[in-house]
C-alpha positions as CSV (number, residue, x, y, z in Angstrom):
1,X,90.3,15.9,4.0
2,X,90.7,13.9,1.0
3,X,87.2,14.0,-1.6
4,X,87.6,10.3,-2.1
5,X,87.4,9.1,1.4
6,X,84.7,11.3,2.7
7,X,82.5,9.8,-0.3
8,X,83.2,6.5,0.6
9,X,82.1,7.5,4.3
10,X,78.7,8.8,2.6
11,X,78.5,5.4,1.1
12,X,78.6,3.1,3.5
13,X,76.4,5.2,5.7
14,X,73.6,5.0,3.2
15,X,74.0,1.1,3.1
16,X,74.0,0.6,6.4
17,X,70.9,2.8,6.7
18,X,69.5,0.7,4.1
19,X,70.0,-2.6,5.4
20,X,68.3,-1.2,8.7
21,X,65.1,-0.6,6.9
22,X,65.2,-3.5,5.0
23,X,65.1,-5.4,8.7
24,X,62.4,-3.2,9.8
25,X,59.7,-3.9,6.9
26,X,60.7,-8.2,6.7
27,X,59.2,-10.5,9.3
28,X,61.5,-13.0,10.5
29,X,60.4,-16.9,9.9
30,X,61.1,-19.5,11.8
31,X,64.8,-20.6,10.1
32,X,65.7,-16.9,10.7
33,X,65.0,-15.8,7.5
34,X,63.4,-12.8,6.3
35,X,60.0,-13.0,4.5
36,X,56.7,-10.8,3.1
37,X,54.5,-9.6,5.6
38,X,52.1,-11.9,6.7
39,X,48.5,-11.3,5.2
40,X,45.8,-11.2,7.6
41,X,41.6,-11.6,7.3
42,X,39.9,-8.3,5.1
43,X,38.3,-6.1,7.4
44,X,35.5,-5.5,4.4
45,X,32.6,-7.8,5.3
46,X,29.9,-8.6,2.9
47,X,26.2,-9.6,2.9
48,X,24.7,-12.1,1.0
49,X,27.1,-14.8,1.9
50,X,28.7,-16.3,-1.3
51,X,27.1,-18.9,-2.9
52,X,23.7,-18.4,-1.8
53,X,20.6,-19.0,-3.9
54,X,16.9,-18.4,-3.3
55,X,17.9,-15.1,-2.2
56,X,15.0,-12.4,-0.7
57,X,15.2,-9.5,-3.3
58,X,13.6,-6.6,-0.7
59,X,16.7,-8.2,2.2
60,X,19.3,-5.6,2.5
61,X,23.0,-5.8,0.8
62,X,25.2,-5.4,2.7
63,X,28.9,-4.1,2.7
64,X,31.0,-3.3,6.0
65,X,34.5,-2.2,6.9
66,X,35.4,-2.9,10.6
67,X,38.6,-0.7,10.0
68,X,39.9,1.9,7.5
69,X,37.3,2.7,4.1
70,X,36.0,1.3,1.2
71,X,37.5,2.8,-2.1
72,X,35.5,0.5,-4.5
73,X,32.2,-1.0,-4.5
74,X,30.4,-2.4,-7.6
75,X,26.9,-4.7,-7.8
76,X,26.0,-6.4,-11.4
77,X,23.3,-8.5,-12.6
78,X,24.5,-11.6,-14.7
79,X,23.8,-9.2,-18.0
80,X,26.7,-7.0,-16.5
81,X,24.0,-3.9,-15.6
82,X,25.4,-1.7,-12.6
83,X,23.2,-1.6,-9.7
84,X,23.8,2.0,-8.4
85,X,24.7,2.1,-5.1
86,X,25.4,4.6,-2.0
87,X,28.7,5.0,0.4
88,X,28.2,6.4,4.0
89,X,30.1,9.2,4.6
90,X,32.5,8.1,6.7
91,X,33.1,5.1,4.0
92,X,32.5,2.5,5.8
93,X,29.4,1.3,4.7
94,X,27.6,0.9,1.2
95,X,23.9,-0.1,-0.2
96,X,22.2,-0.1,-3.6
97,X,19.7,2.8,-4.2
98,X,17.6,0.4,-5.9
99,X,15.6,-3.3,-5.2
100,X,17.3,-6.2,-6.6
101,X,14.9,-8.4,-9.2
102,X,13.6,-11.5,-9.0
103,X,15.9,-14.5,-10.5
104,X,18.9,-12.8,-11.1
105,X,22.1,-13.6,-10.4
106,X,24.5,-10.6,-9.1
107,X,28.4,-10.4,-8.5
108,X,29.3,-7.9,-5.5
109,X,32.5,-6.9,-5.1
110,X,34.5,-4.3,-2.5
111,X,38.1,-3.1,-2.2
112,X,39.0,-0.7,0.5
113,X,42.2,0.8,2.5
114,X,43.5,1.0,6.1
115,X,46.5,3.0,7.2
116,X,48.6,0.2,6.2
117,X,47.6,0.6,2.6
118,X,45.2,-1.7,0.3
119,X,43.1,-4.4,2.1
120,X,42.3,-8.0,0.5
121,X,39.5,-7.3,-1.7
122,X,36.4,-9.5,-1.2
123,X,33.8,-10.6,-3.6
124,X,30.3,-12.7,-3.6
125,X,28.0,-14.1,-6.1
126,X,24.7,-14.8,-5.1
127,X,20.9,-15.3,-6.9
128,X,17.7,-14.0,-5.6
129,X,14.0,-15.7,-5.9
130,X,12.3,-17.2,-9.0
131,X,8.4,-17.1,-7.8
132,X,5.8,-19.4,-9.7
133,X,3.5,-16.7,-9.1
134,X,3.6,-12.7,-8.5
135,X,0.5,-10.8,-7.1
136,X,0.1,-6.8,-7.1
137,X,-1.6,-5.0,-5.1
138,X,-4.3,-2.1,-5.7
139,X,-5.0,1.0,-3.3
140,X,-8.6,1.6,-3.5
141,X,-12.1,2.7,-2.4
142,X,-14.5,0.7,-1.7
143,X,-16.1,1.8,-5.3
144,X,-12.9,-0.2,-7.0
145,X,-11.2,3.2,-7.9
146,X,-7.5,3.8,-7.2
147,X,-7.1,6.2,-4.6
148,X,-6.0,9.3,-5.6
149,X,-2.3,10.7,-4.5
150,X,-3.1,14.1,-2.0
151,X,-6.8,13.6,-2.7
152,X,-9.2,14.4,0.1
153,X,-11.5,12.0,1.3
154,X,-14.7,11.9,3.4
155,X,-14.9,11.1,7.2
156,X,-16.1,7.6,6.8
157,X,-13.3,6.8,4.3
158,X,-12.6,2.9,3.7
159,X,-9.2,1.7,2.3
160,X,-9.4,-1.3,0.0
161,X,-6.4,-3.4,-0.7
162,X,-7.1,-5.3,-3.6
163,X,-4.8,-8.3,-4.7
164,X,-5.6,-9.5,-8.1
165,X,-4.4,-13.4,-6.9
166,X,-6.0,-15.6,-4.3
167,X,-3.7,-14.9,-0.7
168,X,-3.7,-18.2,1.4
169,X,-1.2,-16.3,4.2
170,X,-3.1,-13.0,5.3
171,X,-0.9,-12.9,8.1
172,X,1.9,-12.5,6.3
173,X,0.0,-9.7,3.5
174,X,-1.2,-8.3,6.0
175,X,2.0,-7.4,8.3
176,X,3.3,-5.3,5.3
177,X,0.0,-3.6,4.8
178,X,0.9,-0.5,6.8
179,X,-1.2,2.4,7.1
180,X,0.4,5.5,9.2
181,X,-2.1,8.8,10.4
182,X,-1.3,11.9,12.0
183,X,-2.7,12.1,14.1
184,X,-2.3,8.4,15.2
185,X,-6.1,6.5,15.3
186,X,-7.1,3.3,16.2
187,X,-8.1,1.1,13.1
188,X,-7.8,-2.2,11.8
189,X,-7.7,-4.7,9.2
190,X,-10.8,-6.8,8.0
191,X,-10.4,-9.8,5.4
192,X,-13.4,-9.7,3.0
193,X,-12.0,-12.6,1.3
194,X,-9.0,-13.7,-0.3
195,X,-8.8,-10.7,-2.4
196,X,-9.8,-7.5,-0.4
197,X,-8.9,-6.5,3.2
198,X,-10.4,-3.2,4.0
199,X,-9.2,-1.0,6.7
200,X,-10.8,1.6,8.6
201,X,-10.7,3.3,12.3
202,X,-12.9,2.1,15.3
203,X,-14.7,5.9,14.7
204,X,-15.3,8.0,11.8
205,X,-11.8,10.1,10.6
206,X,-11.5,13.7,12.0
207,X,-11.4,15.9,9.3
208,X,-7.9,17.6,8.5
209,X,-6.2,13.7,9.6
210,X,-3.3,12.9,6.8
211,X,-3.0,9.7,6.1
212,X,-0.6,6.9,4.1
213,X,-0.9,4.0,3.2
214,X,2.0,1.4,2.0
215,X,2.0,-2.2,0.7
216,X,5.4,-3.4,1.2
217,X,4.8,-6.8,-0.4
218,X,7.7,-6.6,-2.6
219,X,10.0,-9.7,-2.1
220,X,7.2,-11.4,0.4
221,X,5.6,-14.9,0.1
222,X,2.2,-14.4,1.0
223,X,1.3,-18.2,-0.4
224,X,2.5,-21.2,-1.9
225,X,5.2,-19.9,-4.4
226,X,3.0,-16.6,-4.6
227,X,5.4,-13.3,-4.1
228,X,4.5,-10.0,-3.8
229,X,4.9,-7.9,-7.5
230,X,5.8,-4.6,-6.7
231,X,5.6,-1.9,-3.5
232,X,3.1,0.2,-3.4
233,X,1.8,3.4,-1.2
234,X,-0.2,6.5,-1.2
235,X,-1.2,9.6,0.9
236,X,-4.4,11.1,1.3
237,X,-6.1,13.6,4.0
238,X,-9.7,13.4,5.3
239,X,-11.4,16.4,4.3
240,X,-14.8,18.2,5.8
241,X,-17.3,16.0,7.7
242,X,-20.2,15.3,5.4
243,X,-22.6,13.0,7.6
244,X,-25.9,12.5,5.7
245,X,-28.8,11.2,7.6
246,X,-31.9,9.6,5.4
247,X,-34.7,8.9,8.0
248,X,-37.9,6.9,7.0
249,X,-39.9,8.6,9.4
250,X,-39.9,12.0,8.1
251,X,-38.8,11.0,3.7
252,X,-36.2,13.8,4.5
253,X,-32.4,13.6,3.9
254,X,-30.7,16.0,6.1
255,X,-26.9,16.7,5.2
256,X,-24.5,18.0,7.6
257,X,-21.1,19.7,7.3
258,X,-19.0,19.6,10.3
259,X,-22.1,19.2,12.5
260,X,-23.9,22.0,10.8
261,X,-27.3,21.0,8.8
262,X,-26.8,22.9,5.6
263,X,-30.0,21.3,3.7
264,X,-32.7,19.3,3.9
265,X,-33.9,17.4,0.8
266,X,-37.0,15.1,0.8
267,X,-37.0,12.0,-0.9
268,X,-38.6,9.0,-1.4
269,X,-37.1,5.6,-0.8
270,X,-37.7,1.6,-0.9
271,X,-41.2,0.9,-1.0
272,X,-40.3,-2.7,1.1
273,X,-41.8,-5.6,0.4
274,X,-40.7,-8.7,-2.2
275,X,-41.9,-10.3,-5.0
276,X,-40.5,-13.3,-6.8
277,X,-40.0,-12.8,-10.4
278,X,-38.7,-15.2,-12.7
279,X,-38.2,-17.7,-9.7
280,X,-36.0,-15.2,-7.8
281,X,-37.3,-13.5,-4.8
282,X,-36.5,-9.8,-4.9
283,X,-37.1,-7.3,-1.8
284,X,-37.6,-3.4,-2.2
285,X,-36.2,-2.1,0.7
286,X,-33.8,0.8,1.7
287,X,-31.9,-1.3,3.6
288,X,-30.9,0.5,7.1
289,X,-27.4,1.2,7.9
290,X,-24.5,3.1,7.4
291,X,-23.4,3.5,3.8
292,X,-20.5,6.1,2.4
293,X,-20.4,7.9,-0.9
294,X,-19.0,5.4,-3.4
295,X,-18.4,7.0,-7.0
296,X,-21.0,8.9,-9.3
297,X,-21.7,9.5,-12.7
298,X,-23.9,11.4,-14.4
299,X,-25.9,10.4,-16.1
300,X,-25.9,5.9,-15.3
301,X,-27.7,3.7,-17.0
302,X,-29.6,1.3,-14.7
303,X,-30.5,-2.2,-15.8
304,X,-32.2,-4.7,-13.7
305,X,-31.3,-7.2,-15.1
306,X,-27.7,-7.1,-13.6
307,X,-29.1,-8.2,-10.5
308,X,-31.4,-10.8,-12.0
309,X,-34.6,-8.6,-12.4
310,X,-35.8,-9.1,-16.0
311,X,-35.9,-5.8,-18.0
312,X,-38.9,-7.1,-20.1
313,X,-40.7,-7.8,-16.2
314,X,-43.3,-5.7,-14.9
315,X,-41.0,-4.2,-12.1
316,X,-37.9,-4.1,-14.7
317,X,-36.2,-0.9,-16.3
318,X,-33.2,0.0,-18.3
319,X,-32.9,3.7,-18.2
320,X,-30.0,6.5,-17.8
321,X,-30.4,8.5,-15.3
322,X,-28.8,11.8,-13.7
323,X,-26.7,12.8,-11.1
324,X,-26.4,9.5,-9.6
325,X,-24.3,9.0,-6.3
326,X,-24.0,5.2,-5.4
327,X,-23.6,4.6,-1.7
328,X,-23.9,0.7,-2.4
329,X,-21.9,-2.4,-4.0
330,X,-25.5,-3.4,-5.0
331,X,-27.1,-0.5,-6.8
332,X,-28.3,2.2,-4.1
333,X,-27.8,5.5,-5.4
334,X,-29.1,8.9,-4.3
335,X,-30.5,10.4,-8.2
336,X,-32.4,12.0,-9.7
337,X,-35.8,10.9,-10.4
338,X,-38.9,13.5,-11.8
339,X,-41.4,11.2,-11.7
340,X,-41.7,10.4,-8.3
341,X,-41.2,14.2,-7.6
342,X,-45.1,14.0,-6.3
343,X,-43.5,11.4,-3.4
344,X,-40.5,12.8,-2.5
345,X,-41.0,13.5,1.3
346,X,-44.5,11.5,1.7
347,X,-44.1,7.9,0.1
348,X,-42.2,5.7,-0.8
349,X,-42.3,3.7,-4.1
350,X,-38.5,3.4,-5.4
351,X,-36.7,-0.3,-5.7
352,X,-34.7,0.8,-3.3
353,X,-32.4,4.4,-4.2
354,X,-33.1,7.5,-2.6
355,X,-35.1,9.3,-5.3
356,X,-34.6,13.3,-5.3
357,X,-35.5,16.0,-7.4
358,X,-33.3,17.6,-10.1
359,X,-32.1,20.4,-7.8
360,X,-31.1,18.4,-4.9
361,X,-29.5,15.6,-7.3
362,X,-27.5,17.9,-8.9
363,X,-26.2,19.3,-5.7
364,X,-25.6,16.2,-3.8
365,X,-23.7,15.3,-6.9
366,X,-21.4,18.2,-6.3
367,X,-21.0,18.0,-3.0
368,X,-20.1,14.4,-1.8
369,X,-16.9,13.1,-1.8
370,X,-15.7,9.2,-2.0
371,X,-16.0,8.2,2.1
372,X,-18.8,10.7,2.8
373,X,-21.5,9.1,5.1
374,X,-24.9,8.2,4.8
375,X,-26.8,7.0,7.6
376,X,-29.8,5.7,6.5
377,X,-32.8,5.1,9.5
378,X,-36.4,3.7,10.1
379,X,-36.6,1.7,7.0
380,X,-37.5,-2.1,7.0
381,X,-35.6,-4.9,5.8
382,X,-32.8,-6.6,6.9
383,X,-29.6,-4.1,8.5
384,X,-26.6,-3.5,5.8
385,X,-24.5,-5.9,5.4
386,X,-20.5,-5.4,5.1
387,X,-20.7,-6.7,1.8
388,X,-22.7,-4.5,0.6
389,X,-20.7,-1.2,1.8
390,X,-21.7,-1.5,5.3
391,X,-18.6,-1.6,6.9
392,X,-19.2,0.7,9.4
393,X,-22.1,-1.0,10.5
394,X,-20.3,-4.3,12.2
395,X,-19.6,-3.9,15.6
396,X,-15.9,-2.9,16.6
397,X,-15.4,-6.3,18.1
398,X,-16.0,-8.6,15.2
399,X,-14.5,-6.1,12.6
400,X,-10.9,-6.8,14.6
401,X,-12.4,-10.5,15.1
402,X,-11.8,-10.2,10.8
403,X,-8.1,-9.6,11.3
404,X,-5.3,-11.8,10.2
């Protein structure tokens, strides 16, 4: 057969084969025509919508495929930073690892695939929230001092959230003010003012209970133009149950440690009564009530006069004095005190601390805890007040009653 016409055979069969694939990948238009592939909507779907302003920074970004996978996702701020970000593994999905800030502007943008090839790419530009006002908020005992990260706490632990800005919407705060045990007790929220909500359970903590705490105010308006500064959280466990009971009756402070008395230590209290000095009318008493350990120092110096008692007066004093634990926003403290060593267990004749000897100072010192109790009993005057550290010493029903 001759070369020449079996090439030309070849020939035409590849054109032919040609033409037919040419037919398959063209569309058709309506003149009969061929034409490109029609482009349809991108699967990749993304979240903020372009265009939008006043943007939540804590509201998720989103990025979806409803078919095939994204191949490219970028996030920038308007100074052209990255935003890190994560891809599922399947590809279909995408979020930044980190919170967006407040007034910026950022440009998303996603490309993917499906088994036809590359989709249409999509992009958005969008700006988050400029607040008038930010406020952060500060974990804390109820003796203003951060709480510590794993630290162990006492049974009648408080936990103090702190803002340092005037909150008009507690609601609001107080909905991303989450605390989480295990295990799970009943507690509550109470608004001391616009400031400080404290939270505690409806019964003392059981020792061993782990506990966190998390402020997720970030991105939230808790007033008018007022957003919340930063997230914040912390975890702490409730350690041994030290319950100390001071009772007027016998001028003895028994301690206990998981139900067990392990001392007895006399002491001598408010002598009661009031004077008015100056113009001010000041009482003596060991108010009654249940306090918890606050802080301590060793030694303190104690002036009068920060309450309004003159130093220079015949009941003032400015003095340091040793292993001092304060169990009250007003100046109660369980100390030292040799002078009145002679009354300790038979009369009282403080202002209104627990006076104790140098022994059973020093080891009180050492053994309480912040949140440690003190129940003090018998003593005149008017009961605790939750101002004054007496949370635990307002009825269940109006703590709640003090929730937003």
């Amino acid at each position: 057969m001759p070369p020449r016409r079996f090439r030309s055979y070849a020939a035409a069969s590849w054109l032919v084969a040609l033409v037919v694939v040419l037919v398959a990948c063209s569309s058709s238009t309506p003149n009969g025509t061929v034409g490109p592939r029609t482009q349809t909507a991108s699967p990749i779907s993304v979240s903020p919508a372009q265009g939008s302003d006043k943007v939540d920074p804590s509201a998720p970004v989103k990025v979806n495929t409803t078919s095939g996978i994204l191949t490219s996702v970028s996030l920038t701020n308007e100074d052209g930073k990255a935003i890190d970000g994560t891809l599922t593994p399947d590809k279909t999905a995408w979020k930044p690892n980190e919170q967006l800030g407040y007034g910026r502007t950022y440009t998303l943008k996603a490309e993917g695939e499906d088994v036809t090839g590359p989709v249409a790419p999509v992009s958005t530009t969008f700006t988050t929230i400029t607040p008038s006002n930010q406020t952060k908020v500060y974990l804390n005992t109820t003796g203003g001092e951060a709480i510590t990260e794993g630290g162990s706490y006492g049974v009648g632990m408080v936990i103090v959230a702190h803002f340092d800005e005037d909150i008009t919407d507690h609601a609001t705060a107080q909905k991303h003010l989450v605390v989480t045990t295990d295990p799970p007790v009943d507690g509550a929220w109470y608004w001391m003012d616009n400031r400080n909500a404290h939270w505690r359970p409806k019964e003392y903590w059981k020792s061993g209970t782990k506990v966190n705490v998390a402020s997720n105010i970030y991105g939230v308006q808790v007033g008018n133009g007022l957003f919340g500064q930063e997230d914040t959280k912390i975890n702490f466990v409730i350690g041994p149950s030290h319950v100390s009971i001071a009772d007027d009756n016998t001028k003895q402070v028994e301690v206990y440690e998981n139900g067990n008395l392990i001392r007895t230590m006399p002491t001598s209290m408010g002598r009661g009564g009031s004077e008015v000095i100056a113009g001010k009318t000041f009482t003596f008493w060991t108010q009654p009530g249940v306090y918890t350990v606050m802080d301590k120092a060793n030694p303190v110096i104690m002036d009068s006069s920060s309450y309004g008692l003159p130093i220079n007066s015949r009941l003032g004093y400015k003095e340091a004095i040793g292993w001092a634990t304060r169990i009250s926003t007003d100046g109660i403290y369980l100390h030292q005190l040799d002078t009145t060593v002679w009354a300790q267990g038979n009369t009282d004749t403080s202002h209104g601390c627990l006076n104790l000897n140098q022994t059973n100072a020093e080891w009180f010192f050492n053994f309480a805890q912040p949140g440690d109790v003190v129940e003090v009993r018998n003593t005149g005057g008017p009961q605790l007040q939750v101002w004054q550290n007496g949370d635990w010493g307002m009825p269940w029903d109006q703590w709640v009653a003090g929730s937003a």
